[in-house]
DSSP file (Angstrom, degrees, kcal/mol; ACC not computed):
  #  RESIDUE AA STRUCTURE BP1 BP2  ACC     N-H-->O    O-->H-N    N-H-->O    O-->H-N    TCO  KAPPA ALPHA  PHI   PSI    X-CA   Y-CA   Z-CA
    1    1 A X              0   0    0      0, 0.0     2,-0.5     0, 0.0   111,-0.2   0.000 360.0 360.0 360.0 166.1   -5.3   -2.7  -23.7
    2    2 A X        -     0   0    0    109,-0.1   109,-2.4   114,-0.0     2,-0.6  -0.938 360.0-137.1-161.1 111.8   -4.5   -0.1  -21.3
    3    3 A X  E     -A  110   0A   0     -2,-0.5    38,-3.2   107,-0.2    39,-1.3  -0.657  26.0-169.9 -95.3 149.0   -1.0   -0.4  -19.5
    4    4 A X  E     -Ab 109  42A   0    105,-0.8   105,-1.9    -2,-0.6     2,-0.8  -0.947  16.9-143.2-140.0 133.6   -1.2    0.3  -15.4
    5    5 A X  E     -Ab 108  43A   0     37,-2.9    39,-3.4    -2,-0.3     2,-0.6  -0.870  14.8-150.5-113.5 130.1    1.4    0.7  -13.1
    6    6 A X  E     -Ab 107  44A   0    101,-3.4   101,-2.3    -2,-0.8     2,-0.3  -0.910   9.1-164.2-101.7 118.1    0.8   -0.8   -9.6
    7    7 A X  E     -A  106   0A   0     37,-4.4    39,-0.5    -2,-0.6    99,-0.2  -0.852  18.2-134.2-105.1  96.9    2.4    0.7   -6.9
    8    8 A X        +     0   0    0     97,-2.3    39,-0.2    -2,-0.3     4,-0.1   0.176  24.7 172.2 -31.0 135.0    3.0   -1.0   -2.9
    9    9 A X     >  +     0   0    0     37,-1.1     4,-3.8    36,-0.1    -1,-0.2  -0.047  45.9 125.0-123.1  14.1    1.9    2.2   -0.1
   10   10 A X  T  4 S+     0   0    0     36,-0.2    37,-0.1     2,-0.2    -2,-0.0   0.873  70.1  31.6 -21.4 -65.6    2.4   -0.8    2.2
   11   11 A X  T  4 S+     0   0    0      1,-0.1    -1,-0.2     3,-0.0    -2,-0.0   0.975 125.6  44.6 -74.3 -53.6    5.0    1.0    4.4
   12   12 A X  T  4 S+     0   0    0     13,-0.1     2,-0.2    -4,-0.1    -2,-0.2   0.699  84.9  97.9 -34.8 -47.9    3.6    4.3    4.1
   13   13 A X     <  -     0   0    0     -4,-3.8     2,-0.3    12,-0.1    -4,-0.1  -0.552  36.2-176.6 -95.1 150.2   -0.1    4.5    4.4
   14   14 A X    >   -     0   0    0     -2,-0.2     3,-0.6     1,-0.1     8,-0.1  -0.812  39.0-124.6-121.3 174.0   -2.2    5.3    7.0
   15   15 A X  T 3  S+     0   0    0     -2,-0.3    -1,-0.1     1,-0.2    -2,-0.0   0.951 109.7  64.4 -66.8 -38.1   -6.1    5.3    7.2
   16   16 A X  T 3  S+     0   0    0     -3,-0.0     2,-0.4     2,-0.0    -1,-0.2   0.525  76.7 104.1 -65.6  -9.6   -5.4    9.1    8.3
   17   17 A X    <   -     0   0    0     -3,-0.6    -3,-0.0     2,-0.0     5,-0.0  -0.671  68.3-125.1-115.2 158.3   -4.0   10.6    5.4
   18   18 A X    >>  -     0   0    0     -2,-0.4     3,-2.4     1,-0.1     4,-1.6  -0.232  35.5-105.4 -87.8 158.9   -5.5   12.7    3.1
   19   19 A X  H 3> S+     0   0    0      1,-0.3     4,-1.1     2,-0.2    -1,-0.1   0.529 119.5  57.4 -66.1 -17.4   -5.3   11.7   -0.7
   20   20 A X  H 34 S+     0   0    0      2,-0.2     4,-0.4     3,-0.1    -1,-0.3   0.547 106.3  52.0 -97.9  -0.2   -2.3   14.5   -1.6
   21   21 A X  H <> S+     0   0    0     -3,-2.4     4,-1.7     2,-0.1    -2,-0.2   0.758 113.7  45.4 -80.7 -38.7   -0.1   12.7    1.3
   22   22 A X  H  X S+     0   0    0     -4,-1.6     4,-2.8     1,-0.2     5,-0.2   0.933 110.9  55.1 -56.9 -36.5   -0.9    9.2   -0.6
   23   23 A X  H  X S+     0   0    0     -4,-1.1     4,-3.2     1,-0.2    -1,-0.2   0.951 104.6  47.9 -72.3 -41.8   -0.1   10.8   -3.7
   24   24 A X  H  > S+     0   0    0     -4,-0.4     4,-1.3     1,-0.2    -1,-0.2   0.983 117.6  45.0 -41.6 -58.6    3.2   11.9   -2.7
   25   25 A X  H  < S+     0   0    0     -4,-1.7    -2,-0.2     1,-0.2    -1,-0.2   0.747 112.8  44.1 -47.7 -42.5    4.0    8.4   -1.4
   26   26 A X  H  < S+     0   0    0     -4,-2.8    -1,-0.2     1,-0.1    -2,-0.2   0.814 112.1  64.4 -93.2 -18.0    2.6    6.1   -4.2
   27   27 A X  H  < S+     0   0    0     -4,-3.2    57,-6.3    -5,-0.2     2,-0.3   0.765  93.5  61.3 -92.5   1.4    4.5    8.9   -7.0
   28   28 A X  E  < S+F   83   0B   0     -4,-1.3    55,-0.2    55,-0.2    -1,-0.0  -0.757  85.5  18.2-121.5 164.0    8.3    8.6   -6.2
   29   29 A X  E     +     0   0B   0     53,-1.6     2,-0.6    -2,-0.3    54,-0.2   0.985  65.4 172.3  76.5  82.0   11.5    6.3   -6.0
   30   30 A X  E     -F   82   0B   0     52,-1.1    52,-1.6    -3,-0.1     2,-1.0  -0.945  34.6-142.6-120.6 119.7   10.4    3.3   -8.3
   31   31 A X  S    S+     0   0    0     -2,-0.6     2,-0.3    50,-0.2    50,-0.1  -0.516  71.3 102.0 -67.0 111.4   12.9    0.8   -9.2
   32   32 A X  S    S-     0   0    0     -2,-1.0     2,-0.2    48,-0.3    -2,-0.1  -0.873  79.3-101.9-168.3 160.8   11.4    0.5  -12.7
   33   33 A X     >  -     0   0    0     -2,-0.3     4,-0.7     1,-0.2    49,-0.1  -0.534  27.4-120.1 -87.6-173.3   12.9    2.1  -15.8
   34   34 A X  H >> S+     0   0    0      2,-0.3     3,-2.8     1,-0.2     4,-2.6   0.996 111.9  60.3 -83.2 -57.5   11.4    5.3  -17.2
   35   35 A X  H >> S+     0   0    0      1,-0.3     3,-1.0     2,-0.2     4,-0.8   0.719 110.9  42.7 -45.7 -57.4   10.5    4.0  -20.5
   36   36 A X  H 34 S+     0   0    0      2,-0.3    -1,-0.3     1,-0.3    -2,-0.3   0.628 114.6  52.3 -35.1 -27.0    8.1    1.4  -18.5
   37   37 A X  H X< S+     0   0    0     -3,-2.8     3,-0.9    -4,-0.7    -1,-0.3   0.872 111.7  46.3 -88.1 -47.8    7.0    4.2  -16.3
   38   38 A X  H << S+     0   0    0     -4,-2.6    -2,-0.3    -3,-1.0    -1,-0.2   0.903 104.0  60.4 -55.1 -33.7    6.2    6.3  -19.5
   39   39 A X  T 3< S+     0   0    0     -4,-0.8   -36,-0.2    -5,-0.3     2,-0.2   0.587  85.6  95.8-105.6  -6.5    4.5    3.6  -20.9
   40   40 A X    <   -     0   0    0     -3,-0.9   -36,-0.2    -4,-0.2     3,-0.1  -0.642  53.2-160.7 -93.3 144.7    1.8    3.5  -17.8
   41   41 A X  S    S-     0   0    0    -38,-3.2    22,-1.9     1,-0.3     2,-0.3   0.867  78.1  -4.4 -75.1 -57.3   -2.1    5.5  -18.2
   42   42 A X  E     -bC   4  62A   0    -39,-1.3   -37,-2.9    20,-0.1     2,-0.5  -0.911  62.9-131.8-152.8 166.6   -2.5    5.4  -14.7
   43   43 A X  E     -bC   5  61A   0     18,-1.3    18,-1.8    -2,-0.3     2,-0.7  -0.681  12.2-169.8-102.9 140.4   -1.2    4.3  -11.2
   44   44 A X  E     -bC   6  60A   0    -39,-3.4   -37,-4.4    -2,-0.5     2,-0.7  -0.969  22.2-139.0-136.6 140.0   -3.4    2.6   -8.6
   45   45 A X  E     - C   0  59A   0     14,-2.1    13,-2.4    -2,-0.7    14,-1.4  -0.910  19.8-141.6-111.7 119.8   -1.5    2.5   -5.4
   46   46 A X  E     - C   0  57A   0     -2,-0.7   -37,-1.1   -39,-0.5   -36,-0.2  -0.567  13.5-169.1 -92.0 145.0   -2.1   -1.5   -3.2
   47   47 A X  E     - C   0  56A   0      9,-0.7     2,-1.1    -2,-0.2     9,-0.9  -0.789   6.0-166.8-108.3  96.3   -2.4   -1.8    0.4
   48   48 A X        -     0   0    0      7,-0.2     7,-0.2    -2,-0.2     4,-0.1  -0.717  19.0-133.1-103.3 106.0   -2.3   -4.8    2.1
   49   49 A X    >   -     0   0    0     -2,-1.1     3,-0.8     5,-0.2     2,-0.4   0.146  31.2 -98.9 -24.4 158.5   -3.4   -4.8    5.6
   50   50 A X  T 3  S+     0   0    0      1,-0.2    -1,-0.1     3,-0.0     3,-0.1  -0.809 114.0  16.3 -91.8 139.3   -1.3   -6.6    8.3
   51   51 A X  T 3  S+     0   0    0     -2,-0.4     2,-0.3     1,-0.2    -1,-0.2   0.563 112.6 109.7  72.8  18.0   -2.5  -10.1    9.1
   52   52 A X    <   -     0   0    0     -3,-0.8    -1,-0.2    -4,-0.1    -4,-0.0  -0.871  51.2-164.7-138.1 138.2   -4.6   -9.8    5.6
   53   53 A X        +     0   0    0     -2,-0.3     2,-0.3    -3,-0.1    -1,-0.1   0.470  64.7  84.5-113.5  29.9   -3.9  -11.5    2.8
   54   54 A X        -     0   0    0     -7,-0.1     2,-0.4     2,-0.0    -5,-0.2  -0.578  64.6-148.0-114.2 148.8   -5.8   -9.7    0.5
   55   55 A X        -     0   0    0     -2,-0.3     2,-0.5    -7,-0.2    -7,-0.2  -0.943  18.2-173.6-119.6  91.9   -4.3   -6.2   -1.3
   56   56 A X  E     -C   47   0A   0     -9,-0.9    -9,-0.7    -2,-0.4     2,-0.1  -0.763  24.3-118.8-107.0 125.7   -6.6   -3.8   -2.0
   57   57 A X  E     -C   46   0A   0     -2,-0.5   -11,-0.2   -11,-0.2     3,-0.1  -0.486  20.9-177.3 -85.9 154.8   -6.2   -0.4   -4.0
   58   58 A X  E     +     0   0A   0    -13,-2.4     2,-0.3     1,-0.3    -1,-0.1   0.512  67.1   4.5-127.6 -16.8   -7.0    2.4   -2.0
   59   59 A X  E     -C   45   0A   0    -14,-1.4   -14,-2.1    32,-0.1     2,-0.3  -0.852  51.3-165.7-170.1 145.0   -6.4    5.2   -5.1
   60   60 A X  E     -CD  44  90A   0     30,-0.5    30,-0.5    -2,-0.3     2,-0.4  -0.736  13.6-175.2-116.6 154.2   -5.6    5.4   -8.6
   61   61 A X  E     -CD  43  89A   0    -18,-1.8   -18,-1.3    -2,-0.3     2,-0.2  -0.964  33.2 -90.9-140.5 163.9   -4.4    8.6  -10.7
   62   62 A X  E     -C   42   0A   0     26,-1.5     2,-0.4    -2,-0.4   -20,-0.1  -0.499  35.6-125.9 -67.9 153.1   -3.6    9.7  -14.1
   63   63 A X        +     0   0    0    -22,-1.9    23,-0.2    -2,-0.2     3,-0.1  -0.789  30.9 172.7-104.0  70.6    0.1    9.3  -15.4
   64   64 A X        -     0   0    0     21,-0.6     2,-0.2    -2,-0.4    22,-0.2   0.935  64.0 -68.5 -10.8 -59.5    1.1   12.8  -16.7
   65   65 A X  E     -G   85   0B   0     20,-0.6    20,-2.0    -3,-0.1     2,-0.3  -0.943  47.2-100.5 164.7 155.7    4.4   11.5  -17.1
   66   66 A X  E     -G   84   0B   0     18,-0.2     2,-0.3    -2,-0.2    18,-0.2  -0.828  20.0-173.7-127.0 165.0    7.6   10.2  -15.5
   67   67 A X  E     -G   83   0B   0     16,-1.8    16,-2.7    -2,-0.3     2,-0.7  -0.887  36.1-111.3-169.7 145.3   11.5   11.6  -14.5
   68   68 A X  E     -G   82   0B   0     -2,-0.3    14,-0.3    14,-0.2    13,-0.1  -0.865  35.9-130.9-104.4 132.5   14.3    9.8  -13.1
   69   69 A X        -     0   0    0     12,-1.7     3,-0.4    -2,-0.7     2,-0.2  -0.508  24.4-119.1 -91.9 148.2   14.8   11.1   -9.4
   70   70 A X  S    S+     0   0    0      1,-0.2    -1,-0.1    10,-0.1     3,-0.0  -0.500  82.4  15.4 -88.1 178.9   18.3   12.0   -8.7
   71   71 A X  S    S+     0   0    0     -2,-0.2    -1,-0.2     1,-0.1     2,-0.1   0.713  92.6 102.8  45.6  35.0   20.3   10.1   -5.9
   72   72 A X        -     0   0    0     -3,-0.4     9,-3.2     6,-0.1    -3,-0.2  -0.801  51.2-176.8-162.6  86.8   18.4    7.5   -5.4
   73   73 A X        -     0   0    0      7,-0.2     2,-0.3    -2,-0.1     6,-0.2  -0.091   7.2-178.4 -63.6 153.0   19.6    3.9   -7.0
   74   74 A X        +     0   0    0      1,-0.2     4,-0.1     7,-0.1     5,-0.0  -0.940  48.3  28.5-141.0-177.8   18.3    0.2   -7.3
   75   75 A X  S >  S-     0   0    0     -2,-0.3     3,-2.0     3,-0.2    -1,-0.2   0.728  93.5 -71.6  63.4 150.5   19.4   -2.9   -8.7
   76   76 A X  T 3  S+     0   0    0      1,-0.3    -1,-0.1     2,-0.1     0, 0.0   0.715 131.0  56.2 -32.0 -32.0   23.4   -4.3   -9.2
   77   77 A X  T 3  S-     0   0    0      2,-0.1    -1,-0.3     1,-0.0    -2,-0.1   0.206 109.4-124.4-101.1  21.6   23.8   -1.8  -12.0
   78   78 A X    <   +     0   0    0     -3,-2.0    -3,-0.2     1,-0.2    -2,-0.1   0.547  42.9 175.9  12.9  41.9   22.9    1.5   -9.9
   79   79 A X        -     0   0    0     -6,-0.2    -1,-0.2     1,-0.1    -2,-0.1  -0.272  36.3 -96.4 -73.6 148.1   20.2    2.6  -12.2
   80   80 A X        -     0   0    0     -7,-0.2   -48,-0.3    -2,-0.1    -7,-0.2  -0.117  31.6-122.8 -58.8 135.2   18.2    5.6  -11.2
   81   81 A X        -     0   0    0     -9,-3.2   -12,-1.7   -12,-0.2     2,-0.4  -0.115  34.2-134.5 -65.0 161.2   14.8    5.2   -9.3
   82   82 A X  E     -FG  30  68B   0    -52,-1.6   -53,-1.6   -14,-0.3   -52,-1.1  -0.769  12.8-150.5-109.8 157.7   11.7    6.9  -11.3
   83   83 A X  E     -FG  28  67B   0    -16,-2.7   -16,-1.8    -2,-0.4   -55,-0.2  -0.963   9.3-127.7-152.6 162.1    9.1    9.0  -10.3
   84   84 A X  E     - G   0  66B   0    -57,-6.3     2,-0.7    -2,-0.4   -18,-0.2  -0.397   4.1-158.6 -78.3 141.7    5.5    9.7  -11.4
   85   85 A X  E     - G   0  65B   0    -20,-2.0   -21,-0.6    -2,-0.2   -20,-0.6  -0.736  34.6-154.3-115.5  79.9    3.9   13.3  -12.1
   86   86 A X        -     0   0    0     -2,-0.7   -23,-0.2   -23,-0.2     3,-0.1  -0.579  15.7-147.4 -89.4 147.5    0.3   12.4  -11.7
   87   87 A X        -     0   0    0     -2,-0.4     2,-0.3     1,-0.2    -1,-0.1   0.685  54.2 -34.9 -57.3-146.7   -2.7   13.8  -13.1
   88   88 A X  S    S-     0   0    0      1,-0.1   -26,-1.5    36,-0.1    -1,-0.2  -0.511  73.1 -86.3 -77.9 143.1   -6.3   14.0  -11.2
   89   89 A X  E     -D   61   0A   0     -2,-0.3     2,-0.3   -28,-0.2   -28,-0.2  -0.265  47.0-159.2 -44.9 132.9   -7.7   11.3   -8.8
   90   90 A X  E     -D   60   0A   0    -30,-0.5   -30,-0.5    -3,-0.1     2,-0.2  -0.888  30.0 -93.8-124.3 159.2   -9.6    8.5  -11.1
   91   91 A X        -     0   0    0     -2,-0.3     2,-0.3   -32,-0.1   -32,-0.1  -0.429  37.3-112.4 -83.6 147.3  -12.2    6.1   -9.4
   92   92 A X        -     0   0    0     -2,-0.2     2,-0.3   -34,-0.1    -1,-0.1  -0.529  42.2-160.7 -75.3 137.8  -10.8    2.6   -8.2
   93   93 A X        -     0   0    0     -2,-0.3     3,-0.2     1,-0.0     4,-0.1  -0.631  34.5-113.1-130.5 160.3  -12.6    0.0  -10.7
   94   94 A X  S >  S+     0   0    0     -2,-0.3     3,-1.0     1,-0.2    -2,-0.1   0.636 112.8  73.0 -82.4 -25.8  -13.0   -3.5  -10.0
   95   95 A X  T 3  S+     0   0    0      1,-0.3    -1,-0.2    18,-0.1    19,-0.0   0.149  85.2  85.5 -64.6   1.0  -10.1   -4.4  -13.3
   96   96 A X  T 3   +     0   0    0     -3,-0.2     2,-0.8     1,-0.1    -1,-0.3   0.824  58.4 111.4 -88.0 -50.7   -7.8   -3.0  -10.5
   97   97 A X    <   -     0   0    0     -3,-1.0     2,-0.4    -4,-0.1   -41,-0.1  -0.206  54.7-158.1  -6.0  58.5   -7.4   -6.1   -8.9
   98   98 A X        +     0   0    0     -2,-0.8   -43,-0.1   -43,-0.2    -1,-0.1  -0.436  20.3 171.5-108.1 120.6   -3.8   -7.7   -9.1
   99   99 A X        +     0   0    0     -2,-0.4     2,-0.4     2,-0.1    -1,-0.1   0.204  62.7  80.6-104.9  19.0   -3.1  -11.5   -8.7
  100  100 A X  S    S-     0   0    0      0, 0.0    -2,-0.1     0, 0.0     2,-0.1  -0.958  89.3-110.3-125.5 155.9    0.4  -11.4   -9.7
  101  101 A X        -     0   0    0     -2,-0.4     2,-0.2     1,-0.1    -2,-0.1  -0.366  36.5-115.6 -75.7 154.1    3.2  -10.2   -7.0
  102  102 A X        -     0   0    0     -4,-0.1     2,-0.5    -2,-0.1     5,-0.1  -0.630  22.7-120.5-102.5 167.2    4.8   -6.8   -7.7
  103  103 A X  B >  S-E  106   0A   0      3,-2.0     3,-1.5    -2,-0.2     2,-0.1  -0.892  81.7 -26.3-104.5 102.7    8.4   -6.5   -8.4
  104  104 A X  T 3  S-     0   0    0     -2,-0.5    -1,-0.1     1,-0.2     3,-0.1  -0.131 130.5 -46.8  92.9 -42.8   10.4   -4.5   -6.1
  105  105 A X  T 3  S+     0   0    0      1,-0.4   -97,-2.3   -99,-0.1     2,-0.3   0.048 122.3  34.5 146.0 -28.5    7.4   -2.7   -5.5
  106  106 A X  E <   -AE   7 103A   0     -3,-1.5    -3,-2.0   -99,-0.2    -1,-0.4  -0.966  54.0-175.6-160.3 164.9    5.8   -2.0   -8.0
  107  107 A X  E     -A    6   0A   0   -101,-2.3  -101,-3.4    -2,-0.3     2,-0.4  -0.951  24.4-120.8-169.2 164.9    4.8   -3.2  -12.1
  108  108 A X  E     -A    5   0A   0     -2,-0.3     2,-0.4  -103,-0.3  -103,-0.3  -0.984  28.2-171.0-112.2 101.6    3.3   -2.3  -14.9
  109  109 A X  E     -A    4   0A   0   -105,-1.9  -105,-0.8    -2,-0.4     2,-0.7  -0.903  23.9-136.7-127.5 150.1    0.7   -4.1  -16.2
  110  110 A X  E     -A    3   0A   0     -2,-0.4     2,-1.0  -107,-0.2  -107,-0.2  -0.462  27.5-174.2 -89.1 130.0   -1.4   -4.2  -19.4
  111  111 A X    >   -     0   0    0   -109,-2.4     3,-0.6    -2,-0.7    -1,-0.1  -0.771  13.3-143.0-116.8 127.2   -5.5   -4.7  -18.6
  112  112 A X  T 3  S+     0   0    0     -2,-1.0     3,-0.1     1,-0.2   -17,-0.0  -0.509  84.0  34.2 -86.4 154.6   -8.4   -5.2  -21.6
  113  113 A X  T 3  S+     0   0    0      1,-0.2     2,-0.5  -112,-0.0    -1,-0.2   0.740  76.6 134.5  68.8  28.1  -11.6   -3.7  -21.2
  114  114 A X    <   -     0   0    0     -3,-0.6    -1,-0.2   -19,-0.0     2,-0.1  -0.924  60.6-115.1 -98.0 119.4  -10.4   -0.4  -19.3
  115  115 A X        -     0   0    0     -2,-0.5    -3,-0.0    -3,-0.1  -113,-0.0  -0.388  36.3 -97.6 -69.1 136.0  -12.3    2.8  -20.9
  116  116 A X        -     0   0    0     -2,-0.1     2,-0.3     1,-0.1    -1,-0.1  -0.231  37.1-113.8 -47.5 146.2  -10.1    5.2  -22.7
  117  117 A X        -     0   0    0     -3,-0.1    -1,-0.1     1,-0.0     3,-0.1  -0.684  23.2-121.5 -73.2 137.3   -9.2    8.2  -20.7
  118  118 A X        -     0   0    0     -2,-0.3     3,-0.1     1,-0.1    -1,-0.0  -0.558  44.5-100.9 -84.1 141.5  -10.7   11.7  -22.1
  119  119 A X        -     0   0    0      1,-0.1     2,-0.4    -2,-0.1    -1,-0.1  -0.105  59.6 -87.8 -54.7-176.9   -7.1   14.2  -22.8
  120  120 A X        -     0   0    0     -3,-0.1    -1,-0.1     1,-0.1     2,-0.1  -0.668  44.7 -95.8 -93.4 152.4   -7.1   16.3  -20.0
  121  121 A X    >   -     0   0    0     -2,-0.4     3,-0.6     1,-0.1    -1,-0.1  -0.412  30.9-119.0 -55.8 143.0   -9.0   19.5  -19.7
  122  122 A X  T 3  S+     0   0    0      1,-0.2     3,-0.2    -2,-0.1    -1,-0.1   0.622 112.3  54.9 -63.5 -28.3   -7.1   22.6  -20.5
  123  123 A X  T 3  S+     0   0    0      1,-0.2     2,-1.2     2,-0.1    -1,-0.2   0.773  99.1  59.8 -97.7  -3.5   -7.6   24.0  -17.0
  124  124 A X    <         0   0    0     -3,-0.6    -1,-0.2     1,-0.2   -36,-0.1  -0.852 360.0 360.0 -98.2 100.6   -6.1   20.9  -15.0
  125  125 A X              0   0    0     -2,-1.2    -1,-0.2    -3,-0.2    -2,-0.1   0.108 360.0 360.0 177.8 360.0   -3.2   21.6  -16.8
């Protein structure tokens, strides 16, 4: 099992921007806590068209690791939003699919039959 964090670019994306403005966009301010944010391989960032009811991921990364952003709150209890430090661009696989609604934004979810990720090379590092 192979745990994946889904992130909305709903408000954010456009068809015009280049994959290191998406990345910016799908890696910060997640109501989620950190440990759950550690606990994700990789992020695939949903779009859902306007008028569409379909949600389709438009890019996935490796999950480095995750940080809790300051000044920037959710939820009753003000806990601190997260954000991602993703790796390299991974290809969007068909196990990407998500038929349950995200929470806030965003979830973590665990998916069978995802191939192990190789460590990272010494020089993306």
């Amino acid at each position: 099992m192979t745990k994946v964090a889904f992130v909305s670019v709903n408000r954010s994306y456009k068809d015009s921007m280049s994959i290191d403005e998406l990345r910016i966009h799908a890696s910060r301010f997640w109501g989620m806590t950190l440990a759950k944010a550690l606990s994700a391989e990789r992020l695939v960032a949903l779009y859902r068209a306007p008028r569409s009811k379909e949600t389709k991921p438009v890019a996935v990364w490796r999950v480095w690791g995750a940080y809790r952003v300051d000044g920037t709150s959710y939820g009753r209890y003000n806990k601190k939003r997260i954000a991602f430090d993703l790796g390299e661009q991974l290809p969007i696989l068909e196990q990407y699919s998500l038929d349950t609604p995200l929470r806030s934004g965003c979830r973590v979810v665990e998916i069978e039959d995802l191939e192990d990720l190789q460590p990272p090379r010494e020089d993306w590092i």
